[in-house]
N, C-alpha and C positions, 0 to 999 in steps of 0.2 A: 704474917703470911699464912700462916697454919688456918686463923680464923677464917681469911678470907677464902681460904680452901676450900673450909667447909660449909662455907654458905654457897661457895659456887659450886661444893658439890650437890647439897642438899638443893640447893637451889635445879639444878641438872637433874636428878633423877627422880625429883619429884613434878615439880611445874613442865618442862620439857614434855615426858612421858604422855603427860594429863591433855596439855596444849596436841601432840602428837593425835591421839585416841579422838580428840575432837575435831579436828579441823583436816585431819589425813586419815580415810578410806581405807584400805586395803582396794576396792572397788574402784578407785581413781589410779592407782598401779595398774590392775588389770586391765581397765582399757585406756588407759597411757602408761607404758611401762617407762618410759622417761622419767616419768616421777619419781622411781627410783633412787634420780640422781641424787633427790632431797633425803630421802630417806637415808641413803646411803653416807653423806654429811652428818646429818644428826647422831646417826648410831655408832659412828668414830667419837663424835666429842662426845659424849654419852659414856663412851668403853675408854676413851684419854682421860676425862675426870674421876671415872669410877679406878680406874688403875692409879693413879698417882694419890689418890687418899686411902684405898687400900691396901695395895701393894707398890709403896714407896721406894723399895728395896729393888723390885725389876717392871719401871712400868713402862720401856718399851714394847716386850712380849708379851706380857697382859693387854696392854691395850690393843693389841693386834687381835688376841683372841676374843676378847669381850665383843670387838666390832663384829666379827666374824659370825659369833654368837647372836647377837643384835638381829645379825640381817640373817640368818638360816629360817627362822620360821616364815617369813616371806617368801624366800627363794623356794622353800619346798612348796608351800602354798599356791605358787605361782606356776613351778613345775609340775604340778598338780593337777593345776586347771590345764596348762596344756596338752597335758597328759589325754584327758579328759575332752577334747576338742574334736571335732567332726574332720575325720581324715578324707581328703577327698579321692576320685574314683582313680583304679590302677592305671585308664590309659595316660591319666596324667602323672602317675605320677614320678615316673625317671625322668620329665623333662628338664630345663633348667632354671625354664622359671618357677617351675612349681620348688625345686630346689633353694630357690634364692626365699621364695617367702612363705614357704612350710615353715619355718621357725622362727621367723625376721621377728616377733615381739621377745622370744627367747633372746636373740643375739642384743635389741633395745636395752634388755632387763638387766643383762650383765654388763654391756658396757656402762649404762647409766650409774650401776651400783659401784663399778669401778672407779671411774671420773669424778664421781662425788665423793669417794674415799678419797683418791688423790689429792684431790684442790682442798680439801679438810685438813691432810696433813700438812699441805704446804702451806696454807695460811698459820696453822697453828705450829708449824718450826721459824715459820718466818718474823710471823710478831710476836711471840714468848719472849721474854725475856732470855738472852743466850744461855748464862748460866743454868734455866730452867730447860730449855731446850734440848743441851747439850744431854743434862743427863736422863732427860726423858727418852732421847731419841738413841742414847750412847749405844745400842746396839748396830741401828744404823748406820753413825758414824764410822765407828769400828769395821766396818764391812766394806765401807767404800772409801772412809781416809780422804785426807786433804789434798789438794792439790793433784790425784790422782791423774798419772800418766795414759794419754791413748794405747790403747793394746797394740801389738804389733801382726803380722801375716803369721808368723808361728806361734800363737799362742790359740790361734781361729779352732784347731782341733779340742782343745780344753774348753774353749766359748760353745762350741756345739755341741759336746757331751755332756755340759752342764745344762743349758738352757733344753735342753730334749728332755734331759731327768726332770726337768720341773715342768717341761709340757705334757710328760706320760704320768706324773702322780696328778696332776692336773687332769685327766683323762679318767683315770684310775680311780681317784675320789669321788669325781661326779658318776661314775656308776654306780661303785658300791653306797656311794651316800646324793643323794642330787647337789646338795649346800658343801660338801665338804672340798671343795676347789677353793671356797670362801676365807679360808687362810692363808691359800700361797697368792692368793689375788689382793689380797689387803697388807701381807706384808710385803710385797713389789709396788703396793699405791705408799707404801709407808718411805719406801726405797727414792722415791717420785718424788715423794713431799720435803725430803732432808733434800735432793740437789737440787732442785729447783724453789724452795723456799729458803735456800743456803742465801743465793741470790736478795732475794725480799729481806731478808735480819739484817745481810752488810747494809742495804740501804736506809731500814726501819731505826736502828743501833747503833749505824759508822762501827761495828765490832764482829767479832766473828773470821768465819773465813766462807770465801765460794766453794765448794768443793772442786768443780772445773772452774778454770779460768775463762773457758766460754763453755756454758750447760749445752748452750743448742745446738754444737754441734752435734751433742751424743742425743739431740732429741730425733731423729729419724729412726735410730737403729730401737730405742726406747720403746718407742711407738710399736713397732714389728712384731718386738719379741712381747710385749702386751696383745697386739692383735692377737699371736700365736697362742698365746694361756688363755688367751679367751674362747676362742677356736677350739682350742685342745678342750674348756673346761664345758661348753656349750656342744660338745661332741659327744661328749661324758654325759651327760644331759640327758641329750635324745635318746642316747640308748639304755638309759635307766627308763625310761617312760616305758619301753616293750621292748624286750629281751626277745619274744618267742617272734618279732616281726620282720619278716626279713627286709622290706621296705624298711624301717626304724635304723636295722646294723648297719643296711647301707648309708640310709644318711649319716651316721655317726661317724663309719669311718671315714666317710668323703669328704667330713669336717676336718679329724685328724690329718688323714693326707692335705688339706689347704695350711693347718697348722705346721705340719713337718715343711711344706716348700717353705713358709714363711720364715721358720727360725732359719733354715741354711741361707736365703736368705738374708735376714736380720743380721746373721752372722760374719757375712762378706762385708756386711753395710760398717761395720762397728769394728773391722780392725782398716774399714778405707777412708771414711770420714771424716771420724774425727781429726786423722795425723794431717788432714788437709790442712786442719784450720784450728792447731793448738802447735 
């Protein structure tokens, strides 16, 4: 196993990278920020393989960071350019449409990089091998547990002062750095990939376990509180682009505020739902 390790690593940070450099742009991102999603795939398995032949000992947390790593020179690249982009004139610009797609390749950029992180971990917790799985992901595991109970209405105040703290450092990073939201957003795609790839290994393996006994119910509220970090991290964003603009702070915070309705929110959603239908 070791060998084939290391040819799938060597294999991965070599040919990958080279394949990568040739046949994917940076230029094909910028005007399709969807592309992303691809990009965003590769540079998980990329940061999964380089973690488990380097750091064997903890390569859940490394690989989160490596991916995160992976994808920052892009994001700021990308933040860069729209940093850089022809703002249009004042009488437009409090309205709501100009609102809605003043940033819409920003909002592309981060969903797509998200989505593609997700589906990367879920295939790769779903067809690993369990035992390789378990202890690559054991972080995750550990945080959410088997068989995991729906929340109940009194527990909704600890659900929203958690999920707020990770949309204000969410906020907070993309200021002070534009990419650094790109950690708590890969390890909530990592959080994605263990429930929902839980699913995919019982069937891939006949072993394992579901983590929920039905994932979809908790997939509404899932979704929310993703829209919200994304909101929150795309908020962060715009207002690193110009600090001195005050056009700029308002769109920023008017992100935050669509992110704060959405966690209280989210929040309702995830102690009503799931007890529907587990």
């Amino acid at each position: 196993m070791d060998a084939i390790t290391t040819a799938v690593f060597l294999f991965s940070v070599i040919f990958l990278p080279l394949a990568f450099r040739k046949f994917i742009k940076f230029e094909q991102v910028i005007t399709k920020p969807a592309n992303a999603f691809f990009i965003a795939g590769l540079f998980t398995f990329l940061g999964f393989i380089t973690a488990i032949v380097l750091f064997p000992s903890m390569p859940s947390i490394v690989s989160i960071g490596l991916c995160s790593l992976f994808s920052v020179p892009f994001l700021v690249k990308f933040i860069e350019k729209e940093r850089s982009a022809k703002r249009t004139d004042k009488k437009q610009a409090h309205s709501l449409k100009y609102f809605l797609h003043s940033h819409q390749n920003l909002v592309i950029f981060y969903a797509a990089l998200f989505f593609g992180m997700a589906l990367e971990y879920t295939l790769l917790f779903g067809f690993l091998p369990p035992d390789m799985s378990s202890a690559v992901f054991d972080n995750q595991l550990g945080l959410i547990g088997p068989g995991g109970l729906p929340p109940t209405q009194s527990e909704l105040p600890g659900i929203l002062s958690n999920n707020i703290q990770l949309m204000a450092i969410c906020f907070a990073l993309s200021i002070f750095f534009g990419a650094g939201s790109m950690l708590i957003l890969s390890y909530n795609a990592s959080l994605i990939g263990v429930v929902y790839g839980s699913g995919i290994r019982a069937l891939a393996w006949s072993s394992g376990f579901q983590v929920f006994s039905n994932p979809m119910a908790y997939l509404p509220h899932t979704i929310l509180e993703i829209v919200a970090y994304l909101l929150a991290a795309i908020g962060g964003g715009v207002l690193s682009k110009g600090l001195g603009s005050r056009q700029v702070v308002f769109e920023s915070f008017m992100y935050l505020a669509f992110a704060l309705t959405v966690v209280f929110f989210a929040g309702l959603v995830e102690v009503t739902i799931p007890a529907m239908f587990i």
